[in-house]
MARBA-3410 file (N, C-alpha, C, O; in Angstrom, 1 decimal):
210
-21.0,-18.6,2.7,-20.5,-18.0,3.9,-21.6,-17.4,4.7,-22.5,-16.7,4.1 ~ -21.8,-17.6,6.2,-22.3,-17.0,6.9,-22.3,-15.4,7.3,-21.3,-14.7,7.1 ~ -23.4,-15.0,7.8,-23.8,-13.9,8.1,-22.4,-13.5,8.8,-21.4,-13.0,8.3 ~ -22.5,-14.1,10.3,-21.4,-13.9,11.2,-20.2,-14.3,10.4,-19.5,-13.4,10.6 ~ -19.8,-14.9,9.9,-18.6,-15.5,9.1,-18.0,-14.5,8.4,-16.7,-14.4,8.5
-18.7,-13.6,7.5,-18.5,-12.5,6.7,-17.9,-11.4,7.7,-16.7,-11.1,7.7 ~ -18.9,-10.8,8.8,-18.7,-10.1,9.6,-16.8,-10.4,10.6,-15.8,-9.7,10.8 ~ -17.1,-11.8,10.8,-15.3,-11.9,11.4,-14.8,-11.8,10.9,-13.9,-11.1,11.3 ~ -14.6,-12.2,9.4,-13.7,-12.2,8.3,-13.1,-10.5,8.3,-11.9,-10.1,8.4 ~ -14.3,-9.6,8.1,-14.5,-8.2,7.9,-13.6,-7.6,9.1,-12.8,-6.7,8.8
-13.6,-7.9,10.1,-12.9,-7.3,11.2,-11.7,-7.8,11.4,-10.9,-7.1,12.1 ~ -11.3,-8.8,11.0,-10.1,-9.6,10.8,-9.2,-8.8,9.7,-8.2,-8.2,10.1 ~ -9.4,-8.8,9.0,-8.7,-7.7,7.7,-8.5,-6.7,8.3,-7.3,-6.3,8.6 ~ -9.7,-6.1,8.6,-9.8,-4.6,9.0,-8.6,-4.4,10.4,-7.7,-3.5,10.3 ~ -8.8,-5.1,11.3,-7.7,-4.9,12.2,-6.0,-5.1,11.7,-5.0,-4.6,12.1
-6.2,-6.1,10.6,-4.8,-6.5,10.1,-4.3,-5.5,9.5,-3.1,-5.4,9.4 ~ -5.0,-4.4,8.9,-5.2,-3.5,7.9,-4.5,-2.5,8.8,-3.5,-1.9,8.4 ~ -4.9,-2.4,9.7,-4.9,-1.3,10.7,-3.5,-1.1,12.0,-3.3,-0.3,12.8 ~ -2.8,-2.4,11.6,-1.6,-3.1,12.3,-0.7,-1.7,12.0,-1.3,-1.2,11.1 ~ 0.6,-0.8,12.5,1.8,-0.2,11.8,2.3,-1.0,11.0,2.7,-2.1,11.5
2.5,-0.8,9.7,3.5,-1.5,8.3,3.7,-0.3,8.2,3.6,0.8,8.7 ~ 4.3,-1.2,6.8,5.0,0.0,5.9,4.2,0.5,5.1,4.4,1.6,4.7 ~ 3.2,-0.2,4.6,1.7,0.1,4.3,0.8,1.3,4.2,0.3,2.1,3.4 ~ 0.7,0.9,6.0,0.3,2.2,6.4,1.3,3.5,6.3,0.8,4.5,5.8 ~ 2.6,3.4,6.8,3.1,4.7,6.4,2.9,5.4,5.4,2.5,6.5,5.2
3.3,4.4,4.3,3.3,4.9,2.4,1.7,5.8,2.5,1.5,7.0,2.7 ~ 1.0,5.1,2.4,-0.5,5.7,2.8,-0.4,7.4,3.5,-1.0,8.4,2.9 ~ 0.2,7.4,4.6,-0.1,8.2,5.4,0.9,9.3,4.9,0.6,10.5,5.0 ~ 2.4,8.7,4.2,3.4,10.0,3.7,2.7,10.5,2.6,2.9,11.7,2.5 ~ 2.0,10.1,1.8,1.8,10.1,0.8,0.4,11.0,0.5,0.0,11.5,-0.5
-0.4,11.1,2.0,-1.5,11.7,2.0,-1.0,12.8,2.2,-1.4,13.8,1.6 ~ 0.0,12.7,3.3,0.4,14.1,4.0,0.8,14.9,3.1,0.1,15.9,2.9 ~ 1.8,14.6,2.3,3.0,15.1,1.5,2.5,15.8,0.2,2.9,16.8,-0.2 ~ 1.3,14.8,-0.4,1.1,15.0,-1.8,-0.7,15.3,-1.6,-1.0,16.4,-2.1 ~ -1.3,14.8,-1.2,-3.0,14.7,-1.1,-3.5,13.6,-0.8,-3.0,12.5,-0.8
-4.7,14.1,-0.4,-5.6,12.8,0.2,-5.6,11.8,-1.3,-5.9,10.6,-1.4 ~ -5.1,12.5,-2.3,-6.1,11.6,-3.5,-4.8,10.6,-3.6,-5.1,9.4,-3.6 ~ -3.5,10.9,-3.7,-2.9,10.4,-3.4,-2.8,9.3,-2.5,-2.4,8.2,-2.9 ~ -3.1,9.5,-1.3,-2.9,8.3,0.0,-4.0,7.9,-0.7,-3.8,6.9,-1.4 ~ -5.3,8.3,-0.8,-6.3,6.8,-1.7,-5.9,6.1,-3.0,-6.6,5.3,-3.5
-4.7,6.4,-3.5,-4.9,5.8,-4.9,-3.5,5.1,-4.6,-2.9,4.6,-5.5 ~ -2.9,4.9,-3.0,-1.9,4.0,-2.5,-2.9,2.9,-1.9,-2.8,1.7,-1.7 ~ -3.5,3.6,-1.7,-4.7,2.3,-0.7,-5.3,1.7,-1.7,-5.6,0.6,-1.5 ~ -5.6,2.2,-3.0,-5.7,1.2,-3.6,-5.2,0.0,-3.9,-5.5,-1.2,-3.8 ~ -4.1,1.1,-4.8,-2.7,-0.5,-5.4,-2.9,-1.3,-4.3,-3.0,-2.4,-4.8
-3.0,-1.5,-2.9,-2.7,-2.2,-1.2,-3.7,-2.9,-2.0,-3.4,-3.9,-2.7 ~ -5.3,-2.4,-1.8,-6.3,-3.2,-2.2,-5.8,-4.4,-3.3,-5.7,-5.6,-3.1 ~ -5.5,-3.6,-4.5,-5.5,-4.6,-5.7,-4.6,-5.9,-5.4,-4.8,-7.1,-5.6 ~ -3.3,-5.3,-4.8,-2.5,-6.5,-4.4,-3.0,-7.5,-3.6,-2.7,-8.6,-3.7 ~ -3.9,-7.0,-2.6,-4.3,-8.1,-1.3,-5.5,-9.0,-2.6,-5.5,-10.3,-2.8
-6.2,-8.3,-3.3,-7.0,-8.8,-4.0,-6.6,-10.0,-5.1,-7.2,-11.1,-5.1 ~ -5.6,-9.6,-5.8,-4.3,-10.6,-5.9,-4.1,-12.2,-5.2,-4.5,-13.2,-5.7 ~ -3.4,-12.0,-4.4,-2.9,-12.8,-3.5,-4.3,-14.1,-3.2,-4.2,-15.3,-3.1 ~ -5.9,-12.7,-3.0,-6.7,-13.7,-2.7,-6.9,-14.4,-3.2,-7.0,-15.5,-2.7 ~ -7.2,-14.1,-4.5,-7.5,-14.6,-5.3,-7.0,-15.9,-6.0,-7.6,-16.9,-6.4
-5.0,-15.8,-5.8,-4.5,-17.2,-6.0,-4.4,-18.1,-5.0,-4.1,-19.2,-5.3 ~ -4.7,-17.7,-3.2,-4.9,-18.8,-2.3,-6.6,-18.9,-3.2,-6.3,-19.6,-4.1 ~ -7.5,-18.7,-3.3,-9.0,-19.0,-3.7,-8.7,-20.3,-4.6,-9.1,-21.5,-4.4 ~ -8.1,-19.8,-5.3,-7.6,-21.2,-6.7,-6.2,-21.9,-6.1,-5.4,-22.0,-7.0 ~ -5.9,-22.3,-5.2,-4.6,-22.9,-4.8,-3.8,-23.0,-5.3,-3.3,-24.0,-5.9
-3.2,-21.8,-5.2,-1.9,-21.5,-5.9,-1.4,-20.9,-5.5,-1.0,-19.9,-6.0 ~ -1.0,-21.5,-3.6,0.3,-21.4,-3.1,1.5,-21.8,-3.0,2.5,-21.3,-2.4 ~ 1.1,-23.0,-4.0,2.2,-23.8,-4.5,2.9,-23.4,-5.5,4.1,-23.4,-5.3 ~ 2.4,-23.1,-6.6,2.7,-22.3,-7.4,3.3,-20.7,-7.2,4.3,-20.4,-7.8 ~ 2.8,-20.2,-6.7,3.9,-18.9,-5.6,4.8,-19.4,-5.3,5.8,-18.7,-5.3
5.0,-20.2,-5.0,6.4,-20.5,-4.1,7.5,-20.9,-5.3,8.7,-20.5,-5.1 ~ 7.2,-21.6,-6.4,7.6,-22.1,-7.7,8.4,-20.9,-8.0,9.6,-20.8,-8.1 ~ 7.0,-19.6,-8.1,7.3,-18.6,-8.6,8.3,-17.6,-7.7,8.6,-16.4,-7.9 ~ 8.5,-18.0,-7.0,9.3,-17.1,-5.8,10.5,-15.6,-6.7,10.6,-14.3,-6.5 ~ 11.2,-16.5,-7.4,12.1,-15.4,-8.3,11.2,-14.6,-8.6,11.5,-13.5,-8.1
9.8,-14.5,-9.3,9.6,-13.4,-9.9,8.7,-12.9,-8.6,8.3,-11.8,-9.0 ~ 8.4,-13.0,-7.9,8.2,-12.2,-6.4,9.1,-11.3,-5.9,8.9,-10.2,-5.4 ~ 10.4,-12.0,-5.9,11.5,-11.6,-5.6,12.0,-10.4,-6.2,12.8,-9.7,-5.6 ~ 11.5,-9.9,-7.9,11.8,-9.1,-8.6,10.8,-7.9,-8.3,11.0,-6.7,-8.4 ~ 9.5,-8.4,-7.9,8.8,-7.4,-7.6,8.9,-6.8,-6.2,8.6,-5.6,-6.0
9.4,-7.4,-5.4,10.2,-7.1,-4.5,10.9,-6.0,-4.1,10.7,-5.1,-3.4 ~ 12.1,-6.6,-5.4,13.1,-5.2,-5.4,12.5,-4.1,-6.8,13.3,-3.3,-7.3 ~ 11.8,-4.3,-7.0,11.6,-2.9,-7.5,10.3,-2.0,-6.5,9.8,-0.9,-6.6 ~ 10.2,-2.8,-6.0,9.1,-1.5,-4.9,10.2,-1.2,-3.7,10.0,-0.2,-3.0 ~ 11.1,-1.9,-3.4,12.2,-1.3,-2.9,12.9,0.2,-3.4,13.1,1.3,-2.8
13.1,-0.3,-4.7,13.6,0.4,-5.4,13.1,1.9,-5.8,13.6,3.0,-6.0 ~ 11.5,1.3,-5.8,10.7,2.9,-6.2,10.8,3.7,-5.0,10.9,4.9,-4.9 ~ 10.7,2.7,-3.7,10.4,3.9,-2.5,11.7,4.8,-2.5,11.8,6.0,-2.8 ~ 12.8,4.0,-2.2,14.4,5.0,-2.1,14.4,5.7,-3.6,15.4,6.4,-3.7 ~ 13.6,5.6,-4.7,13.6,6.7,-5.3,12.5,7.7,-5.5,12.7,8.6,-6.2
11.8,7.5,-5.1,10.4,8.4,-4.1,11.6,9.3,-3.0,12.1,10.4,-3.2 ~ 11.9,8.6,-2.1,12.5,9.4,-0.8,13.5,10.1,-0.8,13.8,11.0,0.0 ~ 14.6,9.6,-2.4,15.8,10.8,-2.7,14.7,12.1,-3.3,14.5,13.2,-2.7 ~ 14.0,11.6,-4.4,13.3,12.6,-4.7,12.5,13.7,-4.3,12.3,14.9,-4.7 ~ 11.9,12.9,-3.2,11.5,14.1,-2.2,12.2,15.1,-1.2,11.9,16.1,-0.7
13.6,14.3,-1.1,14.6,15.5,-0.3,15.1,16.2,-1.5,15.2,17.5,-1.5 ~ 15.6,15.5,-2.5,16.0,16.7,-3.8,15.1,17.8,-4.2,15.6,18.9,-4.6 ~ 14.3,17.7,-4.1,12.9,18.6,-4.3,12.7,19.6,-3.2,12.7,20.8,-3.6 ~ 12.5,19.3,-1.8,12.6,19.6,-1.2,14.1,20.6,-0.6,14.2,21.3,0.4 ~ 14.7,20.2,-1.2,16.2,21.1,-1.0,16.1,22.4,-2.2,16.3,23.5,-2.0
15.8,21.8,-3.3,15.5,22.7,-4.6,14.6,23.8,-4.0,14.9,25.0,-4.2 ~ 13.7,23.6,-3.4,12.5,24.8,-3.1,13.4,25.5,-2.0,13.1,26.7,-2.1 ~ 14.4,25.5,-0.9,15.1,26.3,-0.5,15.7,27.9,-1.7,15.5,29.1,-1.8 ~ 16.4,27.0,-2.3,16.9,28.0,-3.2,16.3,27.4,-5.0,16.9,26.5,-5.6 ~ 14.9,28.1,-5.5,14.0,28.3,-6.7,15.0,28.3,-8.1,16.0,29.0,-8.1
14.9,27.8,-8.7,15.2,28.0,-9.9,14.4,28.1,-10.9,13.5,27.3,-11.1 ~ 14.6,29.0,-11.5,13.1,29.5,-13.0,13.3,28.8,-14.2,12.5,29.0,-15.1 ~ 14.4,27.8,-14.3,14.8,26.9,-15.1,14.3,25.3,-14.9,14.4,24.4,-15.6 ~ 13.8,25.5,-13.8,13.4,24.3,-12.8,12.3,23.3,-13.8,11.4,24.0,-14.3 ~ 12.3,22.0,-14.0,11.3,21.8,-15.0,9.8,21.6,-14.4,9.7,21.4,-13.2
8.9,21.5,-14.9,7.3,22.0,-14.8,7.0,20.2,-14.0,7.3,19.2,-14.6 ~ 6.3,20.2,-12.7,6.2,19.3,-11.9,4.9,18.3,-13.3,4.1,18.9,-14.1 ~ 5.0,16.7,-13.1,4.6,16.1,-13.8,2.7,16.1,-13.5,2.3,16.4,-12.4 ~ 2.2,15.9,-14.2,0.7,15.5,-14.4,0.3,15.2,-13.0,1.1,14.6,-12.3 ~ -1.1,15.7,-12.2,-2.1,15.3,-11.2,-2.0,13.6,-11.6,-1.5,12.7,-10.9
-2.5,13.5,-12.8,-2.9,11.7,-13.7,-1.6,10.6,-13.0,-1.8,9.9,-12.1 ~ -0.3,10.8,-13.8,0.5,10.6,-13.8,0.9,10.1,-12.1,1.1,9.0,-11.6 ~ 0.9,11.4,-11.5,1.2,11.2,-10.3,0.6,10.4,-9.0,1.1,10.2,-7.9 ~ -0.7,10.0,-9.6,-1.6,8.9,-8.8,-1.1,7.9,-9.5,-0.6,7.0,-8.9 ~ -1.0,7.9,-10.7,-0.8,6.1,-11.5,0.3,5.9,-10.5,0.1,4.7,-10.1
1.6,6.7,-9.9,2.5,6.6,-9.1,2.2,6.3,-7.7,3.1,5.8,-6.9 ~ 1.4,6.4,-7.4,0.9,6.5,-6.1,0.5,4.9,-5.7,0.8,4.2,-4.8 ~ -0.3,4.8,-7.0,-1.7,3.6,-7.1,-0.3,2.1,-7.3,-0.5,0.9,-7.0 ~ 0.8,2.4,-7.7,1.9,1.6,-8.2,2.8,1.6,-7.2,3.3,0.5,-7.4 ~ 3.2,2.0,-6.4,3.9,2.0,-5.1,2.8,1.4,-4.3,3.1,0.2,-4.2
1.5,1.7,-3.5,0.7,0.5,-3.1,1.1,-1.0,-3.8,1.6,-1.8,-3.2 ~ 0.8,-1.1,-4.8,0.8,-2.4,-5.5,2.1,-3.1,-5.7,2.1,-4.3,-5.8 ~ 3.1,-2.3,-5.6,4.3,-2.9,-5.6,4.8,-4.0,-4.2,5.0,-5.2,-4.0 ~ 4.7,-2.6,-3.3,5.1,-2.9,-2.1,4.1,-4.0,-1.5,4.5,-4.9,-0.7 ~ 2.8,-3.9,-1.9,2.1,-5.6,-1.3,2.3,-6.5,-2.2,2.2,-7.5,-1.6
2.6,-6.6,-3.0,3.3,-7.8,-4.1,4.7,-8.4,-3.6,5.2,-9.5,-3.5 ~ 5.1,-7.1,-3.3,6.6,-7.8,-2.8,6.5,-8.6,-1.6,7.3,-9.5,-1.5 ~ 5.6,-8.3,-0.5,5.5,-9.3,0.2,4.3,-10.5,0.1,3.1,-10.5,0.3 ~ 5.5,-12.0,-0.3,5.0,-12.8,-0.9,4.7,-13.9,0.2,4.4,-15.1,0.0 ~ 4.8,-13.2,1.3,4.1,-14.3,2.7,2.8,-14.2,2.4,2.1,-15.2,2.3
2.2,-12.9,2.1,0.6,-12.6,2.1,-0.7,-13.5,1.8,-1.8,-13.7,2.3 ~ 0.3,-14.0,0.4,-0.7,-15.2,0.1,-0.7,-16.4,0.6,-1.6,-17.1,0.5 ~ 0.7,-17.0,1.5,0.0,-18.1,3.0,-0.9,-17.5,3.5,-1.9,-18.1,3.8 ~ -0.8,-16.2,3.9,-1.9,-15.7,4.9,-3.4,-16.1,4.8,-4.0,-16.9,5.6 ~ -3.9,-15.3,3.5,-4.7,-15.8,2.8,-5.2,-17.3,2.9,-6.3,-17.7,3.4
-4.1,-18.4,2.1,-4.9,-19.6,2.0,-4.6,-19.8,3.2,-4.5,-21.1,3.3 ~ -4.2,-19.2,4.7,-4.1,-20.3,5.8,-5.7,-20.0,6.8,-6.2,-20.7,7.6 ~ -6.1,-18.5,6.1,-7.3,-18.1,7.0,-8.5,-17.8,6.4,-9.4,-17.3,7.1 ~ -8.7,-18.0,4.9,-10.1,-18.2,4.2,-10.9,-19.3,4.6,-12.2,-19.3,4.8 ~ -9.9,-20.7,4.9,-10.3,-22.2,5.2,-11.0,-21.8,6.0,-12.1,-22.3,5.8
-10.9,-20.9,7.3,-11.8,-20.8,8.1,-12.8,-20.6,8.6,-13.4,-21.0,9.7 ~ -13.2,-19.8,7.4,-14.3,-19.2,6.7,-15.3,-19.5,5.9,-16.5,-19.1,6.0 ~ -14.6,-20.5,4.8,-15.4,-20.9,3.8,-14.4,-22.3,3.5,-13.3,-22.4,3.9 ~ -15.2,-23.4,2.5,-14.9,-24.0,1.9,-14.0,-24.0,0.6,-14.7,-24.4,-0.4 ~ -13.0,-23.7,0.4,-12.4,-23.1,-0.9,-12.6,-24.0,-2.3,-12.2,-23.9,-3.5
-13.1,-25.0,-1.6,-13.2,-26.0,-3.0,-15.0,-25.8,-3.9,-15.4,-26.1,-5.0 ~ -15.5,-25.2,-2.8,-16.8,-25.4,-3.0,-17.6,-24.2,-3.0,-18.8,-24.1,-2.7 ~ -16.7,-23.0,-3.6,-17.0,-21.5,-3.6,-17.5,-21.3,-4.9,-17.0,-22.0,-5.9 ~ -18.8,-20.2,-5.0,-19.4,-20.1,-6.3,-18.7,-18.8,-6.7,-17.7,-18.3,-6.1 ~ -19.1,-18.3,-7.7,-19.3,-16.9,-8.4,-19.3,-16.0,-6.9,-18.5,-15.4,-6.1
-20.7,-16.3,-6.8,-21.1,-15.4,-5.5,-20.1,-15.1,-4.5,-19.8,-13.9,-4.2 ~ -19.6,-16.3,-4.0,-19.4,-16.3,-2.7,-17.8,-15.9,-3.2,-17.2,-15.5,-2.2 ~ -16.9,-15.9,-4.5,-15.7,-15.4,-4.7,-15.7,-13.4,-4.8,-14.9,-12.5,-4.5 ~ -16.9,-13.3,-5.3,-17.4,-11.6,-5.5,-17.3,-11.4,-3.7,-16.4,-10.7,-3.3 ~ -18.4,-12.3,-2.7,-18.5,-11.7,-1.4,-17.1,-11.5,-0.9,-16.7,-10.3,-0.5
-16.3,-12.5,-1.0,-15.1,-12.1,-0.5,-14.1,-11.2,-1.1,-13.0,-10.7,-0.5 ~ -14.6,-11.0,-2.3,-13.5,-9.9,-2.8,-14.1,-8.5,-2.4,-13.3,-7.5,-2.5 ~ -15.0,-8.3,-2.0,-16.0,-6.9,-1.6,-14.9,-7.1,-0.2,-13.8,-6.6,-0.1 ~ -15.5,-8.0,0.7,-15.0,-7.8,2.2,-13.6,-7.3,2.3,-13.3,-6.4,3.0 ~ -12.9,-8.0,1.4,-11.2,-7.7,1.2,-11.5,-6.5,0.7,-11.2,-5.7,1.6
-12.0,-5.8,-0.1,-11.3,-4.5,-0.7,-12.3,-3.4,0.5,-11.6,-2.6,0.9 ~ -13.4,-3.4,1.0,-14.2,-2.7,1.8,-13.8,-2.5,3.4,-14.1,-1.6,4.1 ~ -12.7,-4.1,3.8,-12.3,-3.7,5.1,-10.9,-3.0,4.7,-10.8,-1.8,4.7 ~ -9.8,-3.6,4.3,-8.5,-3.1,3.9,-8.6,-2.0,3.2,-7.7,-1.2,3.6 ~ -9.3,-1.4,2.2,-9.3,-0.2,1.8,-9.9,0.7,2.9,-9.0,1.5,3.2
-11.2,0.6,3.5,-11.5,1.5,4.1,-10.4,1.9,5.5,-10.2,3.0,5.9 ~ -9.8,0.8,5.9,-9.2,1.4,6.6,-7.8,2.4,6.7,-7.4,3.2,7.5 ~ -7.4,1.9,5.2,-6.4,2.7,4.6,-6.6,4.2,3.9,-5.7,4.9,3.5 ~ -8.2,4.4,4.0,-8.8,5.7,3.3,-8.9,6.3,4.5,-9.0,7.5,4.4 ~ -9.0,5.9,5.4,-9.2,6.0,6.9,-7.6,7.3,7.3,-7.5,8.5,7.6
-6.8,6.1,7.1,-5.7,7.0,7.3,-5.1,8.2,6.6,-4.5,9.2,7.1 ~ -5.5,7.8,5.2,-5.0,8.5,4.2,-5.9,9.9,4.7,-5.2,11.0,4.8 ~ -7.3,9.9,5.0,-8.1,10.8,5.6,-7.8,12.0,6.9,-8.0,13.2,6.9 ~ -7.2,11.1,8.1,-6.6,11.7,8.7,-5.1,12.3,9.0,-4.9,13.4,9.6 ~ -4.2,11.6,8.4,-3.1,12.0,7.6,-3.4,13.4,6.8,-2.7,14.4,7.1
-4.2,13.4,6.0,-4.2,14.5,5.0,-4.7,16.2,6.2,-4.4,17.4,6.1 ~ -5.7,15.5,7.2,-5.9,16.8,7.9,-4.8,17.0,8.7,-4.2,18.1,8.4 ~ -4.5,16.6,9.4,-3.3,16.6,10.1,-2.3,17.2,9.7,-1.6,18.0,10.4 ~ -1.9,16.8,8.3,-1.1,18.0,7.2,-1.7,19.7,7.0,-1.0,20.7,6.7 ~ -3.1,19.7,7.2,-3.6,21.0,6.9,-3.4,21.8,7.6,-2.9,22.9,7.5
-4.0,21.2,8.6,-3.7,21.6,10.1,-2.2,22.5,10.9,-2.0,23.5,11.6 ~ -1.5,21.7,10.5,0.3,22.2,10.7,0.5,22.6,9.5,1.7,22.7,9.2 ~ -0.5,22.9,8.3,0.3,23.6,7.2,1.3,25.4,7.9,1.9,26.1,7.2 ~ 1.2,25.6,8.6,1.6,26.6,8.9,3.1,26.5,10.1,3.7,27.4,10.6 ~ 3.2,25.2,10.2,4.4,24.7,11.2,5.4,24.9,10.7,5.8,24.5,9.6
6.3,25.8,11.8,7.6,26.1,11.5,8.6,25.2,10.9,9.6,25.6,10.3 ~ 8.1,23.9,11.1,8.8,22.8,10.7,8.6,21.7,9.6,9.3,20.6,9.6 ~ 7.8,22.0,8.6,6.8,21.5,8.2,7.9,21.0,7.1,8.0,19.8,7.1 ~ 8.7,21.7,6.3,9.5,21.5,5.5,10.5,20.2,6.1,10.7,19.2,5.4 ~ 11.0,20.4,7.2,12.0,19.7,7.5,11.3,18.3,8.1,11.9,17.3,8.4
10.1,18.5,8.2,9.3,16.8,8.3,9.4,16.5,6.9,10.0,15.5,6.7 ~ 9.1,17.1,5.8,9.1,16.6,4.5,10.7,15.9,3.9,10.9,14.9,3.3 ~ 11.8,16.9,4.5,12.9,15.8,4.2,13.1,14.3,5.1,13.4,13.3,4.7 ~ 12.8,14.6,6.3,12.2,13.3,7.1,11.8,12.7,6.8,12.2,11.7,7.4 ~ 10.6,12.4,5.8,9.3,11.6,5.5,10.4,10.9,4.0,10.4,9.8,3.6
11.1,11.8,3.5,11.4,11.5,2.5,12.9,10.2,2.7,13.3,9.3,1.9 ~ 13.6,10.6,4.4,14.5,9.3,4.7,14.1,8.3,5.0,14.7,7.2,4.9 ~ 12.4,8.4,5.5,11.7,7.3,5.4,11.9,6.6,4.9,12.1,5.5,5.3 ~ 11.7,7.3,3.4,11.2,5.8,2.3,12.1,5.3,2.0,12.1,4.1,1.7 ~ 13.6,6.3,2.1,14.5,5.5,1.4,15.4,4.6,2.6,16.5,4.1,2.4
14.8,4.6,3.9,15.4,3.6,5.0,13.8,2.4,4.2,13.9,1.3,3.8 ~ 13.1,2.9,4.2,12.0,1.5,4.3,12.2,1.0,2.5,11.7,-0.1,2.0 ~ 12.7,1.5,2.0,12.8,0.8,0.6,14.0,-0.1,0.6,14.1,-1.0,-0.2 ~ 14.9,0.5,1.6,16.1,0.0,2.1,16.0,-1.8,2.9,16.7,-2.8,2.8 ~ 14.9,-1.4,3.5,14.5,-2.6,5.0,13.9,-3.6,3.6,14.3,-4.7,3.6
12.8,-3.2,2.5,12.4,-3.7,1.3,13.4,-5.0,1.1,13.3,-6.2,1.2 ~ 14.4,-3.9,0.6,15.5,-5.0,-0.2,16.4,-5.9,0.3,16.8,-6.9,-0.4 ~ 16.9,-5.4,1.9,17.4,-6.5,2.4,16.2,-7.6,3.0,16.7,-8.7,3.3 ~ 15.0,-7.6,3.3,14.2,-8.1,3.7,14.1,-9.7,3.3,13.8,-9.7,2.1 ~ 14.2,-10.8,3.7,14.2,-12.0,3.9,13.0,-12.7,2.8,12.7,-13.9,2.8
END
């Protein structure tokens, strides 16, 4: 791959990255809501999945995806599934802190709660199983896929995780200030049950989704 080749490639992602999805929101509730470390360790799972995907257009196995479609289809609905239970959870929670309970049980692990983070990224790009046409329809353009070394599969896996991550750390980044910032907003709470019907309309749009 070329100098310039890399570089379009690089900005190609990066703007695709940077499109409104559902993507980006998860990223952005998630920074807001919970921490920055959070919205990065959604941008990752994002990364790993696109990484994914590249990796089976690199070896032509779009054909094979499609074979496989059922079990796309399962990953599917269960990142459906996690967001509408992410988004009850965050309004049940968020109703709970109106009126405290000292019975209330002890909120789960920092650890734990990224592995959750990093797994909702990864779900939700897995489930969409167009990604990888994407892929083998726009590497061809770039490179030879028959005739790709070591090298040149490492170069493109850097470009994929360096434009798509960064731009999702990007958000996750500004998101999280933007939270700090209105930490003091009268309303701050009742965006949090908001953010929380989000997920469970977009885990919703998930599962009926085509």
């Amino acid at each position: 791959m070329s100098l310039v080749g890399a570089l379009t490639l690089f900005f190609v992602l990066a703007a695709m990255a940077a499109l409104p999805s559902s993507s980006v929101a998860l990223v952005v509730a998630r920074s807001a809501l919970s921490g920055v470390r959070h919205g990065m360790a959604v941008a990752a799972g994002i990364v790993a999945g696109d990484l994914i995907f590249m990796t089976m257009a690199i070896l032509s196995m779009a054909a094979l995806a499609s074979q496989l479609g059922a079990l796309f289809v399962l990953i599917k609905y269960a990142a459906g599934l996690y967001l509408i239970w992410f988004g009850v959870g965050l309004i049940l929670r968020q109703r709970a802190k109106a009126s405290p309970d000292e019975s209330a049980p002890v909120p789960r692990s920092t650890r734990a709660g990224l592995v959750g983070s990093f797994a909702a990224g990864l779900l939700l790009t897995l489930g969409d199983i167009k990604a990888i046409f994407f892929y083998a329809s726009l590497l061809p353009t770039f490179v030879h896929l028959g005739a790709l070394s070591g090298v040149d599969i490492a170069l493109l896996s850097a470009i994929t995780a360096v434009s798509v991550g960064g731009v999702k750390v990007v958000y996750a980044l500004s998101a999280h200030r933007l939270a700090v910032t209105a930490n003091g907003f009268a309303y701050r709470d009742q965006a949090k049950t908001l953010a929380g019907a989000f997920f469970v309309a977009a885990g919703g749009y998930l599962l009926m989704k085509p």
